[in-house]
C-alpha positions in Angstrom: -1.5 -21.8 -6.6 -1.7 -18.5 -4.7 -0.8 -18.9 -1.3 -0.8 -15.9 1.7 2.3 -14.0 2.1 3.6 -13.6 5.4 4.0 -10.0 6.8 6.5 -9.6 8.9 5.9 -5.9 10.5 3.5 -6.5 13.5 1.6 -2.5 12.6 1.5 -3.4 8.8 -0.5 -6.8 9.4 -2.3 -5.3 12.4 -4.0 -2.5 9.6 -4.1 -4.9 6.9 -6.3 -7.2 9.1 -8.6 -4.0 10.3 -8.8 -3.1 7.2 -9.9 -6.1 5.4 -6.9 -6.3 3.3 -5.3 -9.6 2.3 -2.1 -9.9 1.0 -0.8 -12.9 -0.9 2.4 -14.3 -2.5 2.4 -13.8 -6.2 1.2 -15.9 -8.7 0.9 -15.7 -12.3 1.8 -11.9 -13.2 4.9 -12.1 -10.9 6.3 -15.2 -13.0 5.3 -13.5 -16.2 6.5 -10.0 -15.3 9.8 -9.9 -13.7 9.9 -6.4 -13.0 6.4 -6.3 -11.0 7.4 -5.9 -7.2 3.3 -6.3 -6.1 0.2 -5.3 -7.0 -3.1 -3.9 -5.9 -5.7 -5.9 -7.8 -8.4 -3.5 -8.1 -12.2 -3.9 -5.9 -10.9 -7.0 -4.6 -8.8 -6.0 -1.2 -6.0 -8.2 -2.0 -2.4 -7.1 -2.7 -0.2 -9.3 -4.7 3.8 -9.4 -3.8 6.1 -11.0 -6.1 8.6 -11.8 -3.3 11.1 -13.8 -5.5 11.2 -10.4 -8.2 11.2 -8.0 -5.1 14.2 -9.6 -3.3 16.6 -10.9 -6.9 15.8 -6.8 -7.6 16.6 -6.0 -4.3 13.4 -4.2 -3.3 12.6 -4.1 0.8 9.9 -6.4 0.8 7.7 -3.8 2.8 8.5 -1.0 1.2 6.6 -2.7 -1.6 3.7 -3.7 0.7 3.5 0.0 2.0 3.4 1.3 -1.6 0.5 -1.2 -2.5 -1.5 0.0 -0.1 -1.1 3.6 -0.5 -2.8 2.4 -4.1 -5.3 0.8 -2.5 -6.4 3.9 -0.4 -6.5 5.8 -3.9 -8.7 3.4 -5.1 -10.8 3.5 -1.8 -11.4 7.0 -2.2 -11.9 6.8 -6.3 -8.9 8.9 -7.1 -8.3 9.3 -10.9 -5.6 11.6 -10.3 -2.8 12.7 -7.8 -4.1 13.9 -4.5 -0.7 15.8 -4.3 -0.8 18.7 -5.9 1.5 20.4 -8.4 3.8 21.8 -7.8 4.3 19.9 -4.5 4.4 16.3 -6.2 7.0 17.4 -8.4 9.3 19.4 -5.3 9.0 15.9 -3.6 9.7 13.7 -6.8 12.7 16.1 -7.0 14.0 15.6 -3.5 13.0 12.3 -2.3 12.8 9.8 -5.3 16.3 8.6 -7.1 17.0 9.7 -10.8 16.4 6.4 -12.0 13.4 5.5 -10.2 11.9 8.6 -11.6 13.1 7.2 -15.0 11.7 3.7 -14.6 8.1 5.4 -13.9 8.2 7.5 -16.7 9.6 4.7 -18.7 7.4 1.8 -17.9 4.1 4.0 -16.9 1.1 5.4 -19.1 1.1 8.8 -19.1 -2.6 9.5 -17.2 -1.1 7.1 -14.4 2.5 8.5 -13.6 1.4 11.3 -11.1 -0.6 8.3 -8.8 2.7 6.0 -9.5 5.0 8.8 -8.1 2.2 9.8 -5.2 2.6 6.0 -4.1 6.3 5.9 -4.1 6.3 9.3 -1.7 3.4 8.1 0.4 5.2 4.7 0.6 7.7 6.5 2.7 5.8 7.4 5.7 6.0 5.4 8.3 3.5 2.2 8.9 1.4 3.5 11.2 0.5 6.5 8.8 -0.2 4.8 6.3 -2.3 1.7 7.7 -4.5 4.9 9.3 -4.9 5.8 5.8 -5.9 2.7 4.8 -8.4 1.7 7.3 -9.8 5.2 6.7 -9.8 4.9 3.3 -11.8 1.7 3.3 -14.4 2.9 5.5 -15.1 6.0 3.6 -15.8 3.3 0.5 -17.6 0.9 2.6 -19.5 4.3 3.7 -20.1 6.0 0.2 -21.2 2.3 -1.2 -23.3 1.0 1.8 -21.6 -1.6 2.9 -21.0 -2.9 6.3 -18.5 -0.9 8.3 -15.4 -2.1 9.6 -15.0 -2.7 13.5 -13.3 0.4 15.0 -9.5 -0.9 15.4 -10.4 0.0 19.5 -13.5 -2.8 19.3 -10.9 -5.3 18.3 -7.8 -4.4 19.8 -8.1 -2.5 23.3 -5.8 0.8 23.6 -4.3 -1.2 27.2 -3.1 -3.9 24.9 -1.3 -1.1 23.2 -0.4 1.0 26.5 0.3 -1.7 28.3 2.8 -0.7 30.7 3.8 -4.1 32.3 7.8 -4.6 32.1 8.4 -8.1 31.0 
């Protein structure tokens, strides 16, 4: 049984929420796969952690959330390919990814799918708030483009004074 996994970043479950996004513990593929961290499961807004591989490998828990939904906004916006370009991708492959993380992608990754693999790991890097803006804006452009309903505007939801709030307590 798949149960919800609990996010522990306030901003992360804040976007997730606005975003429609659900994120669960892992099931089936985490116990079969021992090296999968998390997935996105594709045009259903969930992501998948496999908390039990991420923490006996190691992995910050929310650095793997953060890279799941970086692959969820290239899905959102129907990206076959890197929307880093070359040769930027590989400068920041170069400079910000370890030796052996770039070998474990080009080890364990089909070829038409490393470029989007590496993109993830770099945008997984930015800080929460940039990337949970990317995500919400990602899924309204879908919702948009496939005429669905739109998302509540994260301002309907949650008023900028809740945020500015300037009450010491």
């Amino acid at each position: 049984m798949v149960k919800e996994a609990v996010v522990t970043d306030v901003a992360l479950s804040i976007f997730l929420v606005l975003s429609g996004v659900t994120v669960v513990e892992g099931g089936r593929e985490c116990q079969n796969n021992q090296s999968l961290m998390g997935e996105y499961i594709s045009h259903t807004n969930l992501i998948e952690l496999c908390q039990s591989n991420a923490a006996r490998a190691g992995h910050d828990l929310q650095h793997v959330l953060r890279h799941e939904m970086v692959h969820a906004v290239q899905e959102n916006l129907n990206l076959t390919r890197a929307a880093i370009p070359e040769p930027l991708l590989t400068w920041l492959v170069r400079g910000y990814l370890t030796d052996s993380e770039v070998m474990t992608v080009l080890a364990m990754y089909d070829e038409k799918d490393i470029d989007q693999e590496f993109e993830a790991r770099l945008l997984a890097l930015l800080p929460n708030w940039l990337i949970g803006s990317l995500l919400w804006t990602s899924e309204q452009h879908q919702r948009f483009v496939s005429g669905q309903r739109m998302l509540p505007a994260p301002w309907e939801i949650l008023p900028v004074q809740a945020i500015a709030w300037d009450y010491p307590y």
